[in-house]
N, CA, C and O atoms as a MOPAC input file, in Angstrom:
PM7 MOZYME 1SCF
protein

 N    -45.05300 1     5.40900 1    -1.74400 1
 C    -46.37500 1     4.89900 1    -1.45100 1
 C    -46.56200 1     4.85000 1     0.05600 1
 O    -45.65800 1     4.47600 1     0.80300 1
 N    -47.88300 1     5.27800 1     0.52900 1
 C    -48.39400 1     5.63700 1     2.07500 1
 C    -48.81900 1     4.11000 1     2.00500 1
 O    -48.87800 1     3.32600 1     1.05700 1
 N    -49.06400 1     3.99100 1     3.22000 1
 C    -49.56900 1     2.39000 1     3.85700 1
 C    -50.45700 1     2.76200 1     3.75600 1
 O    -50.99100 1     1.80600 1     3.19500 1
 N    -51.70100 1     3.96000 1     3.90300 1
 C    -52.68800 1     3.92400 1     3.73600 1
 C    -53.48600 1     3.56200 1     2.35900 1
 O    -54.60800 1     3.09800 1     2.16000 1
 N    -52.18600 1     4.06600 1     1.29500 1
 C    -52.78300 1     3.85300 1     0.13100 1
 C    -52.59100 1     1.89700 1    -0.41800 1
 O    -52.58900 1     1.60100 1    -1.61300 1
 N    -52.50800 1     1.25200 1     0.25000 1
 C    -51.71800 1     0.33500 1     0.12400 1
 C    -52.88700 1    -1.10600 1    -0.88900 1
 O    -52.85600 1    -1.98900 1    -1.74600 1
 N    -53.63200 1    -0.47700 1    -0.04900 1
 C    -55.14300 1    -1.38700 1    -0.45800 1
 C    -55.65200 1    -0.83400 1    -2.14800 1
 O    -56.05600 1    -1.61900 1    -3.00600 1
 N    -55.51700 1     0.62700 1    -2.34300 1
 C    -55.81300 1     0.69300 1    -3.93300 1
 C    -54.84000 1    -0.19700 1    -5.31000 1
 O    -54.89500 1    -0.01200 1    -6.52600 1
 N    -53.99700 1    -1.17900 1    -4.50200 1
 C    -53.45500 1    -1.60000 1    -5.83500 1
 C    -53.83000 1    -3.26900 1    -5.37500 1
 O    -54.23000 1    -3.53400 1    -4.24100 1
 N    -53.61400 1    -4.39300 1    -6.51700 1
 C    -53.85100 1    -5.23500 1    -6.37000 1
 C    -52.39000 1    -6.28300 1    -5.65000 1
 O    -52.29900 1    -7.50700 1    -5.73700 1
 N    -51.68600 1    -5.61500 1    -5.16900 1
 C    -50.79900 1    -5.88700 1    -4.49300 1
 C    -50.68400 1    -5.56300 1    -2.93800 1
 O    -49.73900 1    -5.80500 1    -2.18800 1
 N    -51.61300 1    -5.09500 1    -2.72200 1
 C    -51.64700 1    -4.33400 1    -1.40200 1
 C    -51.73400 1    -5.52200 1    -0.67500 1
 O    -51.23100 1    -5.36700 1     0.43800 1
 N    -52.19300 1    -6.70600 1    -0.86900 1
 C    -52.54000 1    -7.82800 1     0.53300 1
 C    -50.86400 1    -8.57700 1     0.91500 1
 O    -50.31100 1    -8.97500 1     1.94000 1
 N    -50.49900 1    -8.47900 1    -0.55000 1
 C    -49.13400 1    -8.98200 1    -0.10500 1
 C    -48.12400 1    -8.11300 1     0.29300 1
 O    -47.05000 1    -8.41600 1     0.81200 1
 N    -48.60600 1    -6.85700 1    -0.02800 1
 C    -47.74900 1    -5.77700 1     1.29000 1
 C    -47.82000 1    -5.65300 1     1.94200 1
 O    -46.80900 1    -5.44500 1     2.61300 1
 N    -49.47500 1    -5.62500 1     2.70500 1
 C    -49.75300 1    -5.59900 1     3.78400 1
 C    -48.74800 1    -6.73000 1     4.85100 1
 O    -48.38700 1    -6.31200 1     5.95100 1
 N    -48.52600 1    -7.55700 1     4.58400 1
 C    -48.20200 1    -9.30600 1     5.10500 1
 C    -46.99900 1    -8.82600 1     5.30000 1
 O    -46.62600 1    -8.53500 1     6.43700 1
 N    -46.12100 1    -8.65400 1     4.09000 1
 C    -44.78400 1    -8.16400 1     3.76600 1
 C    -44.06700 1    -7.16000 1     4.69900 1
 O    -42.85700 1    -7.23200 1     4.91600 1
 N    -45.09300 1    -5.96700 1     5.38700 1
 C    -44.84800 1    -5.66600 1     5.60800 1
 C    -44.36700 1    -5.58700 1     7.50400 1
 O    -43.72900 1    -4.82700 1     8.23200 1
 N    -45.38400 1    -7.28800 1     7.67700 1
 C    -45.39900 1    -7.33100 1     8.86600 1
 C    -43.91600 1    -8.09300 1     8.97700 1
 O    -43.29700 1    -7.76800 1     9.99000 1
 N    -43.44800 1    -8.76200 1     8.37000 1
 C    -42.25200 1    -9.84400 1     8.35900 1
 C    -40.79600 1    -8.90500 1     7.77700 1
 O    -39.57500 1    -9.06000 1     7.77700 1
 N    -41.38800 1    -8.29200 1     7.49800 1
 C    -39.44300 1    -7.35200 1     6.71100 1
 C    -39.41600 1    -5.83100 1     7.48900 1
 O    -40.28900 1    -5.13400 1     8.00500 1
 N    -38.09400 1    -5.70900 1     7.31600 1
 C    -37.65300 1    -4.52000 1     7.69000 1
 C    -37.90200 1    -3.58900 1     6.71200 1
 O    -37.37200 1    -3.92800 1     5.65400 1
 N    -38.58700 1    -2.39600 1     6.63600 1
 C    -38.42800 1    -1.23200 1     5.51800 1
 C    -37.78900 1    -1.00000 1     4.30300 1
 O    -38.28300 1    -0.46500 1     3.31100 1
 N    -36.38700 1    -1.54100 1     4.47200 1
 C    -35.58400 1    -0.93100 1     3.64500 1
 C    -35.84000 1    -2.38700 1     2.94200 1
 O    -36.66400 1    -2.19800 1     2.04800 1
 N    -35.51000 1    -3.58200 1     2.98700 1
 C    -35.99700 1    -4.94700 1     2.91700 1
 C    -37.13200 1    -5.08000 1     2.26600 1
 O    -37.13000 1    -5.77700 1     1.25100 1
 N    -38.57400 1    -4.32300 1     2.79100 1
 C    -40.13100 1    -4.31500 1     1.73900 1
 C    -40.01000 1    -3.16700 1     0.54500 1
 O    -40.74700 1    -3.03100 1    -0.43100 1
 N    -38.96900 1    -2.46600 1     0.88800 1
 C    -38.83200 1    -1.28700 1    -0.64100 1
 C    -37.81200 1    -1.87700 1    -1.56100 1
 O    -37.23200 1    -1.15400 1    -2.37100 1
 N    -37.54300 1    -3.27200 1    -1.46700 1
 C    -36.28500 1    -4.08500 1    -2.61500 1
 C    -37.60900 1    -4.67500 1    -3.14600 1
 O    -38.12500 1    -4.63200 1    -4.26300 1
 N    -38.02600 1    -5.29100 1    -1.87500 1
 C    -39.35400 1    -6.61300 1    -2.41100 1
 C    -40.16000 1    -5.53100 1    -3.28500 1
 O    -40.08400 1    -5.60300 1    -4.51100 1
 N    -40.66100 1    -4.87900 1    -2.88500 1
 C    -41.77900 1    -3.68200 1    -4.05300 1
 C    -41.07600 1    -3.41600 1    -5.14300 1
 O    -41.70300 1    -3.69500 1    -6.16400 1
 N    -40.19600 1    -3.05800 1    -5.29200 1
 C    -38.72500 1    -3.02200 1    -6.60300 1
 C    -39.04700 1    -3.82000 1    -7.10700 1
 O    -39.61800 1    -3.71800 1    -8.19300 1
 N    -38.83700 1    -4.81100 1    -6.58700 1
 C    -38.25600 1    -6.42000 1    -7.26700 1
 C    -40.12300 1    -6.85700 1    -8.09300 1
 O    -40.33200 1    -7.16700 1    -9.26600 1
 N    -40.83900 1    -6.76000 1    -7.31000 1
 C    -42.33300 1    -7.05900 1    -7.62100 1
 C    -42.71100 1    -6.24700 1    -8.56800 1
 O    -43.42100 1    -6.74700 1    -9.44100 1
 N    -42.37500 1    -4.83800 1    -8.67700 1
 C    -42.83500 1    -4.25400 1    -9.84700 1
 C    -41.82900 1    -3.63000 1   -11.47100 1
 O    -42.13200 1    -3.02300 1   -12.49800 1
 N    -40.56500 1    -4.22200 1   -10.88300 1
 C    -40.01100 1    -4.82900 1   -12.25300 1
 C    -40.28000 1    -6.04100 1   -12.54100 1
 O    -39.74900 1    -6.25600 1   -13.63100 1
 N    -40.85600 1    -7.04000 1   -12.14500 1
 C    -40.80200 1    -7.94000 1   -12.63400 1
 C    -42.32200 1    -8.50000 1   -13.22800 1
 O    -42.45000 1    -9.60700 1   -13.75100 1
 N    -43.69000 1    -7.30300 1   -13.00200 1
 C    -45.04300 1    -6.83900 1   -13.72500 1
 C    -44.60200 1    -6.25500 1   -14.90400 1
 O    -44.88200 1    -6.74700 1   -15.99700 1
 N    -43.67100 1    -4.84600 1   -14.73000 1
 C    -43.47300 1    -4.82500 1   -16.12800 1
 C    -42.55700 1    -5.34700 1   -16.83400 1
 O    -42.33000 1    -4.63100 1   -17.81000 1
 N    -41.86200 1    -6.34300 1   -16.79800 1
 C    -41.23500 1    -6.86100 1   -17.53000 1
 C    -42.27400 1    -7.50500 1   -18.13000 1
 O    -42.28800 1    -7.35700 1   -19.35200 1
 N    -43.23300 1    -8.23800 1   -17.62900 1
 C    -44.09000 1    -8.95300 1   -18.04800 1
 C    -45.07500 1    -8.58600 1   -18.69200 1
 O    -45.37700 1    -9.30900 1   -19.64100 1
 N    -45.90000 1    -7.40100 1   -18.44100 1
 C    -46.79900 1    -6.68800 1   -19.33700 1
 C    -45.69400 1    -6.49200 1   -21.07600 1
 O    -45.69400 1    -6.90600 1   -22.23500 1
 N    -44.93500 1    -5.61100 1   -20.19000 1
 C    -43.79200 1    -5.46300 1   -22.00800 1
 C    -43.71800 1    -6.93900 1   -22.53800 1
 O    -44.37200 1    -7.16200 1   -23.55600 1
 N    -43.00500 1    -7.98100 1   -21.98300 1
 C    -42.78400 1    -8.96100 1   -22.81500 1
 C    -44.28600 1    -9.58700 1   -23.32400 1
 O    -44.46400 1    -9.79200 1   -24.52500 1
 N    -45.23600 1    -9.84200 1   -22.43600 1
 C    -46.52000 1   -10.29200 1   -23.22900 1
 C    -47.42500 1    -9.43900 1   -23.58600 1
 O    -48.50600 1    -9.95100 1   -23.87700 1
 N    -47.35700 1    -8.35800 1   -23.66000 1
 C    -47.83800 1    -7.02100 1   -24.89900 1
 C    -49.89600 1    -7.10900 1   -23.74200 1
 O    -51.00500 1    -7.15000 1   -24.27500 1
 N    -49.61700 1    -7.10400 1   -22.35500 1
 C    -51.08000 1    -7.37200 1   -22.00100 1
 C    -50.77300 1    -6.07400 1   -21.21600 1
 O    -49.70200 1    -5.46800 1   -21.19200 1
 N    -52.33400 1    -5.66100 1   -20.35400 1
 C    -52.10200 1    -4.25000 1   -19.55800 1
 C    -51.94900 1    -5.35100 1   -18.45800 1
 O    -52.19500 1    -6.55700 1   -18.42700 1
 N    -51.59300 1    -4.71300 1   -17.83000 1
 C    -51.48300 1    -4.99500 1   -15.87800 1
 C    -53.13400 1    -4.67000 1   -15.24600 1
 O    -53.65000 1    -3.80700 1   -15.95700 1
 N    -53.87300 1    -5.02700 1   -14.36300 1
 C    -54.98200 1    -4.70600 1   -13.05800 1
 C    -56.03600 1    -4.26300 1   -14.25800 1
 O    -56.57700 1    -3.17000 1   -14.42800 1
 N    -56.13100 1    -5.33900 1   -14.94200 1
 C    -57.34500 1    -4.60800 1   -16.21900 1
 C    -58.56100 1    -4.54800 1   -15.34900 1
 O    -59.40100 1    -3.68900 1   -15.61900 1
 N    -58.80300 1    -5.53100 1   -14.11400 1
 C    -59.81700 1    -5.50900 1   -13.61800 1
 C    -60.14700 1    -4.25100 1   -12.97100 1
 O    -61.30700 1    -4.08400 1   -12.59400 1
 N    -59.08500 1    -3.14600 1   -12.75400 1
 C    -59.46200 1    -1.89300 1   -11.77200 1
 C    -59.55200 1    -1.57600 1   -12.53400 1
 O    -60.08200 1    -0.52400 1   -12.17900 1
 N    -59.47000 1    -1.44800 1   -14.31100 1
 C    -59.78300 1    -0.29600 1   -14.62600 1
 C    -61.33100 1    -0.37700 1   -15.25900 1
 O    -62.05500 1     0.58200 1   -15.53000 1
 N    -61.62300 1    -1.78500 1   -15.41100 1
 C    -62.89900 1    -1.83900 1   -15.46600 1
 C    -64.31500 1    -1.30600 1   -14.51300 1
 O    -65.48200 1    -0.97600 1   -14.72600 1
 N    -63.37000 1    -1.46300 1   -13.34100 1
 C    -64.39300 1    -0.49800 1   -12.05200 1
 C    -64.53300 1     0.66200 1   -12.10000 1
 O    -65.42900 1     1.29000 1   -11.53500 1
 N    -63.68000 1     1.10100 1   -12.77100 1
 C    -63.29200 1     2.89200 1   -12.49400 1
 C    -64.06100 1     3.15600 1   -13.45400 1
 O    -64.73600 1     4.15900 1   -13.22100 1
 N    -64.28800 1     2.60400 1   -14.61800 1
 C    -65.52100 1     3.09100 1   -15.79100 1
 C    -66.68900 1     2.60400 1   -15.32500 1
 O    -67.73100 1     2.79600 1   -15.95200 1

């Protein structure tokens, strides 16, 4: 993922931040860690993830 693209997900504000306080290799564990732990959660509670973007996009 480009920093530019950073703003199309609903995580982008806390990367943005993230990215001012950590080292690289340090914000690519935290992004790991943040998006196993969405889908763990979508799988375990059977819901989609960012239903709200996909409501925009239609």
């Amino acid at each position: 993922m480009h920093p530019h693209n950073w703003g199309r997900y609903s995580f982008g504000p806390w990367l943005n931040s993230a990215s001012e306080r950590l080292h690289r290799n340090k914000l690519a564990v935290a992004l790991a860690n943040k998006l196993a732990r969405i889908a763990w959660s979508v799988l375990r509670n059977d819901k989609a993830f960012d239903t709200h973007l996909e409501v925009a996009a239609i």
